[in-house]
Phi, psi and omega in degrees: 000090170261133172260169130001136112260192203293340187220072170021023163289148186272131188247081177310136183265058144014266145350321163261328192254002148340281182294319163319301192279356160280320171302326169296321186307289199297337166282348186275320186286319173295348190252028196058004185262072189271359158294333207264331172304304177289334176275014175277318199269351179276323164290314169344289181288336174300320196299345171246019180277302164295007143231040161063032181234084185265329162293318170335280169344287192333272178346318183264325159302326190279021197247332192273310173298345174285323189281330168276348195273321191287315187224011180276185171250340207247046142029320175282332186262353173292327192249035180261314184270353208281267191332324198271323195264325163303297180301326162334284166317311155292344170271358168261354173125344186270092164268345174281312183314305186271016139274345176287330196252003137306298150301322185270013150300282249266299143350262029159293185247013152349308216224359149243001177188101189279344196272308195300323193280358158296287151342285184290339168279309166318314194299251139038274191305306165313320190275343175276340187289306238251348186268180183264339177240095218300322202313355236239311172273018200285312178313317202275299168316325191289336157303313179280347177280312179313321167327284192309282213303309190282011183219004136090014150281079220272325152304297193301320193282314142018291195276313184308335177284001181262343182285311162281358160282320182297313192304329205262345163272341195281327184285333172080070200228106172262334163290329168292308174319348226220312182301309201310296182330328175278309178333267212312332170289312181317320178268345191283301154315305170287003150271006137105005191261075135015275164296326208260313180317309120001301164258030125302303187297292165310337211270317192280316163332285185312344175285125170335093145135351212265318196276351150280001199268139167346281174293334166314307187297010182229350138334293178320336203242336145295315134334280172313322163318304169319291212281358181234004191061033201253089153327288192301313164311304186287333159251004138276348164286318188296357156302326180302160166292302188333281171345281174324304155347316182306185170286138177328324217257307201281339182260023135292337192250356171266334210251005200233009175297142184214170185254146178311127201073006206253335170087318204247172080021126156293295149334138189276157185259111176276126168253049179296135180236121175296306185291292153356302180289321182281317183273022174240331171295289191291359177298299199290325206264022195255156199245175166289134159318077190241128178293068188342137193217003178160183166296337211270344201283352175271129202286156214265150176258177163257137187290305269222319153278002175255006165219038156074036174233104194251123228271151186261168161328181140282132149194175203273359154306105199265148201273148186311132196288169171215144182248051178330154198251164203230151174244133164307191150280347179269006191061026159234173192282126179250002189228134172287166122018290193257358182097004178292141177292160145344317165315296184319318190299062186061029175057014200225118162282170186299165174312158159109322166311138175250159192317336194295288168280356165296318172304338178267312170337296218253004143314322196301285175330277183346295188301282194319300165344312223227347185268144161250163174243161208289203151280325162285341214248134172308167161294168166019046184247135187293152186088009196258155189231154177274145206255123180053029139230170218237100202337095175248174205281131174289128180304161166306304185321323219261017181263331170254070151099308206314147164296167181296307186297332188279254223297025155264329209269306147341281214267344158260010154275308167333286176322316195273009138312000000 
């Protein structure tokens, strides 16, 4: 939207075609069209770049590089506006911003342009060094190192880990100090310098807290390892927690340390092969070739040996009756122990009884008397059927335990309830 001025100069109306172009960014993005999204917000930030609102600017460019980092295809054009939103950021004053959005260029292309995202971390590193607060960047280096290490650049990581080593005495952080010191002897070895790994190690030694410290002693011993050709010694330091601890990238590069001439790792090497493994499982796990030919080719088990129960003969002898003991419903022994009736006890049944069930008593006792138990079957195991005698539906009483008489006896007090 361009005007006039009074003397025919062209005047853009800023101000009006501003909100235009955020509205279009937000109707292109809800409509999925984020190529058309990005180029809204890149006018959006020029209009406020030409009016002298450059974090605004900022702000809109690094919202289109997120949005291109996110649903672009290109990695590169993303961190192409990160950087365009970085230089912003430092002519309006924000310099941790524009190292954050450096960094996350630089995140970006880890895995497609390993040199430019080098690149783009010195930068980043530099605007924090320019800064007042070293502490602000410790994330950022500790990334970039992570970088350096996983891409066998062995000088630079070098030095930035020694560069965060100062940042962590300067701060007066002696565990991050001890931790970093142990990194940097780690990268120091895996670039194959020995000797310099050695005055690193005294150099830290002079340091507060460091020659008691844990990772000092496994600085030392590491070192000491090298210099002595003790294979066994070193893998057993690689072995430590300490180690383990580190950054990921670095205790990878710990675990892949060897002694000079020695050819191998000190460390065991994990060589997992998936498809190796799944075809050494089925290997292992595979039975003999037998042709299923039914339910009937399975062997049948005894229920009764597999819980330690072993079942007798049959034989034509009929076994001596038992009287398991019983409870009433009234809470006492209505039957003895021993098959004695109830009489036997001083003649008298207990109080309370009425003629009815003294009379169901000593049916019961009949009955107890004439029943047997079977031959396969435990004592009082469910399911058992009496031999020459002749079933009838069990009563309630005789489902917990109650004799037949006492719960016919039960049930004809009930009715006259």
């Amino acid at each position: 939207m361009e005007k006039k001025s009074f003397f025919g100069k062209p005047n853009p109306d800023y101000d009006g075609a501003r909100p235009l172009f955020e509205q279009a960014a937000l109707q292109f993005r809800n409509a999925k069209a984020y190529e058309y999204a990005v180029e809204a917000l890149t006018k959006a930030a020029e209009c406020y770049s030409k009016q002298d609102a450059l974090y605004l600017a900022g702000k809109h460019i690094e919202t289109a590089a997120v949005m291109q980092q996110t649903n672009g295809k290109n990695p590169k054009d993303a961190a192409r506006l990160f950087k365009q939103a970085a230089d912003i950021f430092v002519s309006h004053g924000s310099e941790q911003k524009a190292a954050e959005c450096l960094e996350k260029a630089a995140k970006g292309l880890e895995t497609v342009d390993v040199d430019l995202a080098i690149n783009l971390y010195v930068e980043a590193c530099e605007i924090y060094d320019s800064d007042d607060k070293p502490r602000s960047g410790v994330d950022t280096i500790g990334r970039f190192i992570s970088l350096l290490v996983r891409s066998k650049r062995w000088p630079t990581a070098i030095e930035y880990s020694e560069r965060l080593v100062d940042i962590w005495k300067r701060v007066d952080n002696i565990p991050s100090f001890n931790k970093q010191a142990l990194a940097t002897v780690i990268i120091v070895l895996s670039s194959g310098d020995s000797v310099e790994a050695r005055k690193r190690v005294l150099t830290y030694e002079q340091s507060r807290g460091f020659y008691d410290s844990e990772e000092g002693e496994i600085c030392h011993q590491l070192v000491e390892s090298y210099e002595n050709y003790d294979e066994e010694q070193l893998a057993n330091i690689l072995k430590r927690q300490q180690i383990k601890y580190l950054d990921n990238q670095i205790a990878l590069a710990a675990q892949s340390l060897r002694i000079p001439g020695s050819g191998k790792p000190a460390a065991p090497q994990n060589t997992f092969n998936p498809v190796q493994k799944q075809q050494q499982y089925m290997q292992n796990s595979q039975l003999p070739q037998q042709q299923f030919q039914g339910y009937a080719d399975i062997p049948q088990q005894n229920p009764y040996a597999i819980q330690g129960f072993q079942p007798r003969a049959p034989s034509s002898t009929t076994r001596a009756p038992s009287t398991p003991q019983t409870i009433s419903a009234f809470g006492s022994n209505v039957s003895s122990r021993n098959g004695t009736p109830p009489q036997q006890f001083g003649g008298q049944f207990p109080q309370g009884y009425s003629s009815s069930q003294q009379n169901g008593l000593q049916e019961n006792f009949s009955l107890n008397q004439q029943q047997q138990e079977p031959e396969y079957f435990p004592q009082g195991m469910p399911g058992q059927q009496y031999v020459g005698q002749q079933q009838q539906p069990p009563y309630l009483g005789q489902q917990y335990g109650a004799p037949a008489g006492v719960a016919a006896a039960v049930e004809e007090d009930d009715d006259l309830c």
